[in-house]
N, C-alpha and C positions, 0 to 999 in steps of 0.2 A: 810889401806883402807879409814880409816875416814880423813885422812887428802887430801889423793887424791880427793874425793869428795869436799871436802870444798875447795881446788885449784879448783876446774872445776866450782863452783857455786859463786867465785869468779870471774875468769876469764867471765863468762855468766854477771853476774852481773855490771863489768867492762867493757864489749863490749855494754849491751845495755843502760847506761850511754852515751856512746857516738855515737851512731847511734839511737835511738830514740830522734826525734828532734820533738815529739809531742805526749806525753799520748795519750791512748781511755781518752772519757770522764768518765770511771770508776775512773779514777785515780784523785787526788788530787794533786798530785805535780804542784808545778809553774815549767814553764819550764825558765830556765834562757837566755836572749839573745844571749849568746854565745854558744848555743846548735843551732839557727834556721839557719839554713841552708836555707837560704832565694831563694839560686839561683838555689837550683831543687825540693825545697819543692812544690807540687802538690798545683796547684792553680788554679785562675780565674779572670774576669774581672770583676768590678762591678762598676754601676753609681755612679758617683761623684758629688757630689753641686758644679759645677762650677767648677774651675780649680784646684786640690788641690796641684798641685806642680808646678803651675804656675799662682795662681788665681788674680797677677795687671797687666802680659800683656795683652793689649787689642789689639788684633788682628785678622781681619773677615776671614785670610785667614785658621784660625788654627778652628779645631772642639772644641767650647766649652763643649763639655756633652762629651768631650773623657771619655772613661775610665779606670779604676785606677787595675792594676795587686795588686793582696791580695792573699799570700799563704789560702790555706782553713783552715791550724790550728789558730784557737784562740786565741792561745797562740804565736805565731808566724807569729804578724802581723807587715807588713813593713811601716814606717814611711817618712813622704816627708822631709827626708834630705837635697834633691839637694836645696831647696826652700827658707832656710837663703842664699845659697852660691851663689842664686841670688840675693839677697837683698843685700846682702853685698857690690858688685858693683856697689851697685847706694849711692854717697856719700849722700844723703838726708837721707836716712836711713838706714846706716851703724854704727850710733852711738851706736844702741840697740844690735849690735851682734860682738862687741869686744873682747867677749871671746870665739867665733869663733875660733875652729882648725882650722889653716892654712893645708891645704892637698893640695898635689902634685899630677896628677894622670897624667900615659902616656899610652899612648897606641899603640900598633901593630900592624897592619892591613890593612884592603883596604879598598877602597871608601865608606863599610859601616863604615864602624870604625872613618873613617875623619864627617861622619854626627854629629856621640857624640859630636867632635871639633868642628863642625861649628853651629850647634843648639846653645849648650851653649854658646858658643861668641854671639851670634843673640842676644839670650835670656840677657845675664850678662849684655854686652856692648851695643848691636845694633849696630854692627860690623863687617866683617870677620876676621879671624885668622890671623893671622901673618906668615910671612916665621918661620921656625924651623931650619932644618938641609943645607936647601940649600934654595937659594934666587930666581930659576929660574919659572916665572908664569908660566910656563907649568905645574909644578911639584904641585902648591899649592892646587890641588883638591886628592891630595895623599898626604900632611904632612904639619903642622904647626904648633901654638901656640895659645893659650890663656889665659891672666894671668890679674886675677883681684886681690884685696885687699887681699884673703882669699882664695881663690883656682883657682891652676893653670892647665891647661889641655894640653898635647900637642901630636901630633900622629903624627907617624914616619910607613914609607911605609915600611913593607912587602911582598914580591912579590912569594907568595905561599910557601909550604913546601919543595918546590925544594932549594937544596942547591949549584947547580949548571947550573938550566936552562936548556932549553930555558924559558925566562920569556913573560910575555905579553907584547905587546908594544913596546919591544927592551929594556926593561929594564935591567941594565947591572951588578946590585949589588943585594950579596947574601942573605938571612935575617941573615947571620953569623959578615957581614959585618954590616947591618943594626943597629943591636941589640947594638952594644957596641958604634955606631954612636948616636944612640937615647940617650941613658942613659949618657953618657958622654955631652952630648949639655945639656940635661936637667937638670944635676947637674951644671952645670956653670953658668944657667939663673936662676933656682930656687934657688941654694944657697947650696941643698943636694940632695940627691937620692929620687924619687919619694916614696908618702905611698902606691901608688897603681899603679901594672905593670899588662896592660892586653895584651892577644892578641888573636888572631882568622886566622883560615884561610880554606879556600875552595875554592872559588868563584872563588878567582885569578889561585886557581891549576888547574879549569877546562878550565877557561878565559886560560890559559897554551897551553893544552893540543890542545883546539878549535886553536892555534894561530900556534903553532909547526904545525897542521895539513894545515895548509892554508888557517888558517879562514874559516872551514869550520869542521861537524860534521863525515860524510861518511868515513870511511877509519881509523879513530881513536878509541880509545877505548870507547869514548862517545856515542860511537854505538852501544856497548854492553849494557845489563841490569843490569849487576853487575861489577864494576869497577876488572879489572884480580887481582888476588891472588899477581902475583910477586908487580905490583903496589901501592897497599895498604900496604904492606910488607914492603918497599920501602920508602913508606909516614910516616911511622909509626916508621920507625928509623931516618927519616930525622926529623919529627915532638918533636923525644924525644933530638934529637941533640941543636935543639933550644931551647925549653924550659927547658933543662938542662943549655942549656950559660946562657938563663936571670936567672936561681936560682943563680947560679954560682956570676954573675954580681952586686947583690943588696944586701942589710942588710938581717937577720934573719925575722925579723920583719916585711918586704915589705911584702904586700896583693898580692899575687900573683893571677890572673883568668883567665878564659878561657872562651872565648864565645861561643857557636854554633851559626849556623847562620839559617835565614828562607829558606823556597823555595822562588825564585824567580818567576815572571809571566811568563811562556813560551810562546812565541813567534815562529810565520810561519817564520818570516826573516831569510835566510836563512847564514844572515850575521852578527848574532848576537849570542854568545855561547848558550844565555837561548833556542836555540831552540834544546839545549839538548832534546832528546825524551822521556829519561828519568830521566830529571830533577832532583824529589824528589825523587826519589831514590840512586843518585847521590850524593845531598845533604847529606840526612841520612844515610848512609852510609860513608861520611867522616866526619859528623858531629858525630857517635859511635866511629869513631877513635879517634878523640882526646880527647873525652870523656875518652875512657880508657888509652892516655899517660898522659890528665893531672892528670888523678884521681890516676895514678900511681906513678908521681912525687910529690902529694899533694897539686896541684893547686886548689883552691875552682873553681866551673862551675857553670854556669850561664846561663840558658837551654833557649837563645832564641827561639828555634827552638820549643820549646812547647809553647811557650806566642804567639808567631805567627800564630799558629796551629789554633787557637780557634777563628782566625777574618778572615774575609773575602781579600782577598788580595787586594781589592778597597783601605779598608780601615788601611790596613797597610802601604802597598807601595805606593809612589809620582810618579814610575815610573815603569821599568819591574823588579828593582833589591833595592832601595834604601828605605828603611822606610819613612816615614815623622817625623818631628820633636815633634810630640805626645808619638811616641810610643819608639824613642829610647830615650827620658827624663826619659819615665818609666824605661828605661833599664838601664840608667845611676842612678837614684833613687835606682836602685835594688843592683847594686854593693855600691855606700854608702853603704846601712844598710850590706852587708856582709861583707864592712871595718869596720862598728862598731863592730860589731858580732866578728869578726877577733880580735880587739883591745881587748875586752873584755875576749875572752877567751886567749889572751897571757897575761892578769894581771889575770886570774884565774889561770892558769898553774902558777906563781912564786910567787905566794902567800904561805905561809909555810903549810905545808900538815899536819891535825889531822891524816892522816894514819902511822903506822908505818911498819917498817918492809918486810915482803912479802906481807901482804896485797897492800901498798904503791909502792913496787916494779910492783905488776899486774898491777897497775893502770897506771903510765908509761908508761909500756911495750905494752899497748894496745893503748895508746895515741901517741907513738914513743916517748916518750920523755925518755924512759929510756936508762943509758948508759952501754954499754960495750966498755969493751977496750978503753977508754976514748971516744967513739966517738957514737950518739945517733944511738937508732936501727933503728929509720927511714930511716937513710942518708945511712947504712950498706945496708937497703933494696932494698931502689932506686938503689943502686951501683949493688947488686947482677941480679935486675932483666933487668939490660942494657946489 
C-alpha cells in the first residue's frame, strides 16, 4: 500500500512539473524558461516606450505606442528576440551580434502566414521576398523567401486542410504535395532543415467551401451555425495526416507550431467569404480543431486567436482579413521565445538525471521521453491515437 501511494504522489508530483508553467505567488520557486509556455500562457497587452521590438525603424505609417503581448506570469516573460535578427541585416551594425544563432524558420499557410514573410523582409532588408518554390508573380502573395546574415524566412502555400479539393482559386496542389515541396527547396537554399516549422489553416478551408459553392454563402454549410459533425470529422483526420508528414519530414529537434488564427472583419459583400454570417464561430470552431490535433501530435500552439481577442479589429487588421505588420512581429517575437524555451528544455531533457531508478523512469514517462520496446512512449502514443 505504501509503495502504491508513493507511485501516485510521484506520478502527481511529476505531471505538475511539467504542466505548471507558473507558481501562485505562495510559492518560491524560479520557474525555468523551458517550462513557459509562452504560446497559450494567459496574457495581455501592455504599453511600450517606443518600439521595443522594432524601436530604429522610423516609419509614420506604423503605430508608434503599439503594444507589446506579455504572458501575465512574472516569471514568464517574453523577450524581443526577433529585434538583433533585424539588426543583424543591416551590415553597419551587424558586427556586435556575431554570435548570433543562425535560425531557419518556414512556414505553412495562406496570405496571413505570407504577412510573417513579408513584414520581416520590409523590416530586415526594405525589400519584398523573393520567389521560393515557384517563380510565377501571381503566386508571390502565397509563398516566398527571405534570407538575411542570421535568419532565414520562408512560406510555402497551403491550400486548406483538404487533401484533395476543391481548392480556392483553382488551386491545383495538395498540402501533401506542398509540404515535402517546402522543406525540400528550403534545405537546398538554407544549407539544412529549418529550426522552426509552422503552420496554420482555416481561412483558406472556408475561402474552400465559399468557392466549391459559387462564391457565394446560401446553400453551403457556411450557412449553418455549427460547421456538420461529418465535416470537422473529416478536417480532423485530414489535419492529423499533414501534420503527421511534417513530423515525419524534419530532425527530432525542429520546433514544431501551430497557429490559430483571428476572426476576421465581416463583411455585407456578398462576394467575399468573410460575409460568413457566422464568422467567429466558424473561426473558433476550427481554430479548437487543431488545437486538439496539434496538441495531440506535440506540436507547441501559439494561441493567436486570443492575442486578437483583446484589440479592436481597427487595430489589428490592415484589411477584412490581414493583421498589420505590428501585430504579427508580436506573433513572430512570440514563436522565437517558444524556440528558445523549446531549445532549452531539449538540453534539459539530455542532461544526466540525479533521479534513479522508478523515480527517474515517472519522470520520462510523463515527459514521453521514456522507452519501451526501443521506441519512446510518446511516438507509441501518437501511433495509437491515429
Amino acid at each position: 500500500m505504501l509503495q502504491r501511494w508513493l507511485a501516485l504522489l510521484s506520478c502527481l508530483a511529476q505531471l505538475w512539473l511539467l504542466t505548471e508553467a507558473c507558481p501562485t505567488s505562495a510559492s518560491r520557486e524560479e520557474v525555468p524558461p523551458a517550462r513557459c509556455h509562452y504560446g497559450t500562457l494567459p496574457g495581455g497587452w501592455i504599453r511600450s516606450k517606443g518600439r521595443v521590438l522594432l524601436p530604429w525603424h522610423e516609419d509614420n505609417s506604423l503605430n508608434v505606442t503599439f503594444p507589446v503581448w506579455q504572458p501575465y506570469c512574472s516569471q514568464c516573460q517574453m523577450k524581443p528576440l526577433l529585434a538583433p535578427y533585424l539588426v543583424a541585416a543591416d551590415p553597419m551594425q551587424a558586427e556586435d551580434l556575431l554570435d548570433l544563432r543562425q535560425l531557419g524558420v518556414l512556414l505553412f499557410g495562406d496570405s496571413v502566414d505570407f504577412r510573417f514573410l513579408k513584414f520581416f523582409c520590409e523590416f530586415a532588408l526594405d525589400q519584398e521576398p523573393k520567389p521560393f518554390t515557384f517563380s510565377d508573380n501571381d503566386w508571390l502573395k502565397l509563398q516566398g523567401i527571405c534570407e538575411t546574415p542570421k535568419m532565414t524566412v520562408a512560406k510555402q502555400h497551403i491550400s486548406s486542410a483538404s487533401l484533395t479539393g476543391p481548392y480556392w482559386s483553382d488551386i491545383s496542389f495538395s498540402p501533401m504535395i506542398a509540404i515535402p515541396d517546402g522543406l525540400e527547396k528550403f534545405e537546398q537554399m538554407f544549407g539544412r532543415m529549418p529550426d522552426i516549422v509552422s503552420i496554420a489553416s482555416n481561412f483558406w478551408d472556408m475561402a474552400g467551401i465559399f468557392s466549391a459553392g459559387g462564391m457565394r454563402i446560401p446553400g453551403t454549410i457556411l450557412e449553418q451555425e455549427f460547421l456538420p459533425d461529418d465535416f470537422m470529422r473529416q478536417w480532423v483526420q485530414n489535419f492529423t495526416a499533414i501534420l503527421t508528414l511534417i513530423k515525419e519530414r524534419v530532425p527530432e529537434d525542429t520546433l514544431l507550431v501551430y497557429h490559430t488564427l483571428h476572426v476576421p472583419r465581416h463583411t455585407s459583400d456578398p462576394g467575399m467569404w468573410e460575409a460568413d454570417g457566422y464568422l467567429a464561430q466558424h473561426v473558433a470552431q476550427l481554430n479548437a480543431a487543431g488545437r486538439h490535433v496539434a496538441q495531440s501530435l506535440l506540436y507547441h500552439v501559439v494561441d493567436v486567436e486570443a492575442m486578437a481577442a483583446q484589440m479592436s479589429q481597427d487595430t489589428v487588421l490592415v484589411d477584412n482579413t490581414h493583421p498589420g505588420p505590428d501585430f504579427m512581429m508580436q506573433v513572430l517575437n512570440m514563436i522565437l521565445n517558444v524556440e528558445q524555451a523549446h531549445r532549452e528544455a531539449l538540453k534539459a531533457s539530455r542532461e544526466p538525471s540525479k533521479l534513479k531508478g522508478y523515480f527517474r523512469w515517472q519522470r520520462e514517462k510523463f515527459s514521453g521521453q521514456a522507452f519501451f520496446n526501443g521506441r519512446k512512449l510518446h511516438e507509441q502514443l501518437t501511433e495509437a491515437a491515429m
